[in-house]
N, C-alpha and C positions, 0 to 999 in steps of 0.2 A: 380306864381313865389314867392320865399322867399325873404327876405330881404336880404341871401347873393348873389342871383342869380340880383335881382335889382342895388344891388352893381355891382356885376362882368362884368355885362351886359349895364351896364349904358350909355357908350360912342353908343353903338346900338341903344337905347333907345330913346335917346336926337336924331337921324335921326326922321324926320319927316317919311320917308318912311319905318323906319322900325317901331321903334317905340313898346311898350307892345304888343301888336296884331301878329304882325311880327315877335320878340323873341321867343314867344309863342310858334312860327307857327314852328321855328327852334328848337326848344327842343325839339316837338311833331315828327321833323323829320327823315326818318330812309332813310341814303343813302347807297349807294354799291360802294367800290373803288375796281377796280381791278389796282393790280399792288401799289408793296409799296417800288419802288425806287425811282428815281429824281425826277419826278413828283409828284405822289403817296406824298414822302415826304413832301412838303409843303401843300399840298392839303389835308392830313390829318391832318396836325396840326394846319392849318389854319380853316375848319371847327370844327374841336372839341375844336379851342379855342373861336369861336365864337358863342359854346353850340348846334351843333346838336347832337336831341337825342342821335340815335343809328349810327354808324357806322362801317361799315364790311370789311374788309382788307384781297383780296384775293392776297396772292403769296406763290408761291412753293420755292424761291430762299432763299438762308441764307447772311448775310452781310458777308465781302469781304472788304479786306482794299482796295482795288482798288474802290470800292462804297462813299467811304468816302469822294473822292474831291466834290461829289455835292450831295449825298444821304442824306440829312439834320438830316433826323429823327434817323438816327443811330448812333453811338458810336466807340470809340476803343474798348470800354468794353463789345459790345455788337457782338465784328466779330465770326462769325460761328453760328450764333442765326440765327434764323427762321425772316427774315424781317419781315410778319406778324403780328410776336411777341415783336418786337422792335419796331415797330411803337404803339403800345398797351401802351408800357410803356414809350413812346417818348408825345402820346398822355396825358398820366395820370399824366403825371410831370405838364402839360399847366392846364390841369381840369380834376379833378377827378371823375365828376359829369358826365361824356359823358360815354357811354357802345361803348367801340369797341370790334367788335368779331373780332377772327382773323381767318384765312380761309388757312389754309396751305398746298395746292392745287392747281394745274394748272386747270386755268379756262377753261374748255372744255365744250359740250352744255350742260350736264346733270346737271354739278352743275351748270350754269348760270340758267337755269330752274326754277331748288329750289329758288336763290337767286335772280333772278329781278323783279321776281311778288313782291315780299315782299316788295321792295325798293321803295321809293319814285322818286328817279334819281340815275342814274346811270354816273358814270366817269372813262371814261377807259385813264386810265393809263399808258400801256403796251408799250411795244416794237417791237413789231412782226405782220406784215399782219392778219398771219391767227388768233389772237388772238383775233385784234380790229374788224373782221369780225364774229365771234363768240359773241362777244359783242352784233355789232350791230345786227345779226339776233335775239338775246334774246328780244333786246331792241322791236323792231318791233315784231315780236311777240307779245308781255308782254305791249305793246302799255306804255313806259317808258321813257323820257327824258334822252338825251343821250348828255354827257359834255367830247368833245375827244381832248386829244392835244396831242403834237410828238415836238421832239426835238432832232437834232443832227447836231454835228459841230457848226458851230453857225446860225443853222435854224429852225425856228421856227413855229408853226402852232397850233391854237384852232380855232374850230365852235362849235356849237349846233346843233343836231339833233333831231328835237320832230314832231313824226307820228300821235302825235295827232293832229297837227297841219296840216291841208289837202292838205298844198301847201308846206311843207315842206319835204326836200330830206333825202332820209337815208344817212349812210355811204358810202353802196355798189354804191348811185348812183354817186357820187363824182367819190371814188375810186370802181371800179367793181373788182373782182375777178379775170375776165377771164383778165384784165390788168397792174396784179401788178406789179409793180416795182420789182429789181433785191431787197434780203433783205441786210438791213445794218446794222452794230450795232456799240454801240459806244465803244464798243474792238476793234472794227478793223477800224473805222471813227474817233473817237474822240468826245466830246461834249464839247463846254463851260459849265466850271460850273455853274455862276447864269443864264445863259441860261435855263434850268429847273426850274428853281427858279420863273423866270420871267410869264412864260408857265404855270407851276402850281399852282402861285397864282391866274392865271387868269381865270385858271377852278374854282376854289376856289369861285371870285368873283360871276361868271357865276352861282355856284349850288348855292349861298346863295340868290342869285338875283331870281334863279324858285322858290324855296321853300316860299320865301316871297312872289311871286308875286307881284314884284319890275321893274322898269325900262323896259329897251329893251334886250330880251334875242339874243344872237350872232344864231340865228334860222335865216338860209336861208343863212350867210356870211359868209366866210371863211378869216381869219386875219392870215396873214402870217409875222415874223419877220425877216429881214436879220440882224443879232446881230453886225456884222461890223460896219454896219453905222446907228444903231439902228433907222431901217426904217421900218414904218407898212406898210402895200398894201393890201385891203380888194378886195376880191373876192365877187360877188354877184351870190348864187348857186341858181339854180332851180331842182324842181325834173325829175329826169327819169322816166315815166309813164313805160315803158318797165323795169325797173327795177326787176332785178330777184330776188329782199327779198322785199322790201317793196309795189315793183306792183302785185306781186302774194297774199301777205296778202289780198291786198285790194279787190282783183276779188273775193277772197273767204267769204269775211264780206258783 
C-alpha cells in the first residue's frame, strides 16, 4: 500500500482483525454484485469505500425516479442511465482507486458463467426467484461464496451460502424451485426505505468479513428482520443431501 491508501484505510487498519494483512487481502479482491438497486446500492458503495479491488455491477435496469426513495447510489441527474453505470460513478465520487466494471445485462447462466469463476464472492442482489436461482446454481458450480439478502415491505432476510464448506446448504436447499413462492415486487408490495439500506449494509459487512477471513460468516443461518418492531430471529439451516444443485454437483466430484 501507498501512504495515501495507509491514510484512507486507517480506521481498517487500527482493527486488530483487519489490520495491513487484511486491507491488503481487500484491494487484492475481485467480487461479483448482481443487481444495482436498494441493495445492490449500499453494498457497492460500501465495499468500494472500504477499497475492494475490483468490482462488477450486473443490471439491465436504468434509474427511475420511482428508485430514488431507497436506491442510494443514484441521482436525479442520473434518471434513465444504465444503474450499472450510475453506481460506477456513485462508486468513483467514495474512491477512485477501486475498478468497477459495469455489466449491463440480465444475469442469465451464460453470463454468470463468464463472471463467477473470476470472482472471489459473489452477492446477489436481485429481486426475482428465477434470478437468485441462476445465481446460486453458478455459485455451486464455480464452488464460490454466496452473500444473498431480500427485502420487501418491511421484511427482511441475509444468510451465506458457501459449498465449500461441506455442511453447508445452497440456496436451492432452503428455497427449492419446485416450491417458490407467488412473485412479488416492491411496485406492487411496497418496501421501507432504510429497509434495504439495513440488508445491504449487512451483506456488505458479511463479503468484507470472507475476503479477510475474519470472524463468523452467517454460513448455515438465516437472519430474518421484521422492520416494525425492529426484531431479529435467526434460523439455523441445514443442507438438503437430496438437493437438486448442490446434491447432484456433489455425486459428480
Amino acid at each position: 500500500m501507498n501512504d495515501d491508501q495507509l491514510l484512507r484505510y486507517s480506521r481498517h487498519i487500527l482493527l486488530d482483525e483487519i489490520d495491513i494483512e487484511g486491507q491488503e487481502k481487500l484491494l487484492a479482491s475481485n467480487v461479483l454484485i448482481i443487481g444495482a438497486g436498494g441493495l445492490g446500492s449500499p453494498v457497492a458503495l460500501y465495499l468500494g469505500s472500504a477499497g475492494v479491488g475490483r468490482i462488477t455491477v450486473v443490471d439491465d435496469d436504468r434509474v427511475d425516479v420511482t428508485n430514488l426513495q431507497r436506491q442510494i447510489a443514484h441521482t436525479v441527474s442520473r434518471i434513465g442511465e444504465c444503474k450499472a453505470v450510475s453506481v460506477v460513478q456513485a462508486v468513483a465520487a467514495l474512491n477512485p482507486d477501486v475498478e468497477v466494471v459495469p455489466v449491463v445485462q440480465r444475469a442469465d447462466d451464460d453470463l454468470l458463467d463468464q463472471l463467477v469463476p473470476q470472482a472471489d464472492l459473489v452477492l446477489d442482489c436481485t429481486d426475482n426467484f428465477a434470478t437468485r436461482h441462476a445465481i446460486n446454481r453458478a455459485c455451486v458450480r464455480h464452488r464460490k461464496p454466496l452473500v444473498s439478502g431480500a427485502a420487501i415491505r418491511f421484511d427482511g432476510q441475509i444468510s451465506v451460502y458457501d459449498v465449500r464448506i461441506p455442511e453447508s446448504p445452497c440456496y436451492a436447499c432452503i428455497f427449492p424451485e419446485s416450491a417458490l413462492p407467488e412473485e412479488i415486487s416492491c411496485a406492487t408490495m411496497g418496501v421501507f426505505a432504510p429497509l434495504v439500506g439495513i440488508v445491504g449494509a449487512m451483506q456488505a459487512a458479511e463479503a468484507l468479513k470472507l475476503l479477510c477471513g475474519i470472524g463468523q460468516a452467517l454460513t448455515g443461518r438465516l437472519l430474518m428482520l421484521d422492520g416494525r418492531s425492529m426484531e431479529w430471529h435467526q434460523l439455523m439451516l441445514v443442507r438438503n443431501e437430496g438437493c437438486a444443485v448442490c446434491g447432484v454437483v456433489d455425486s459428480k466430484t
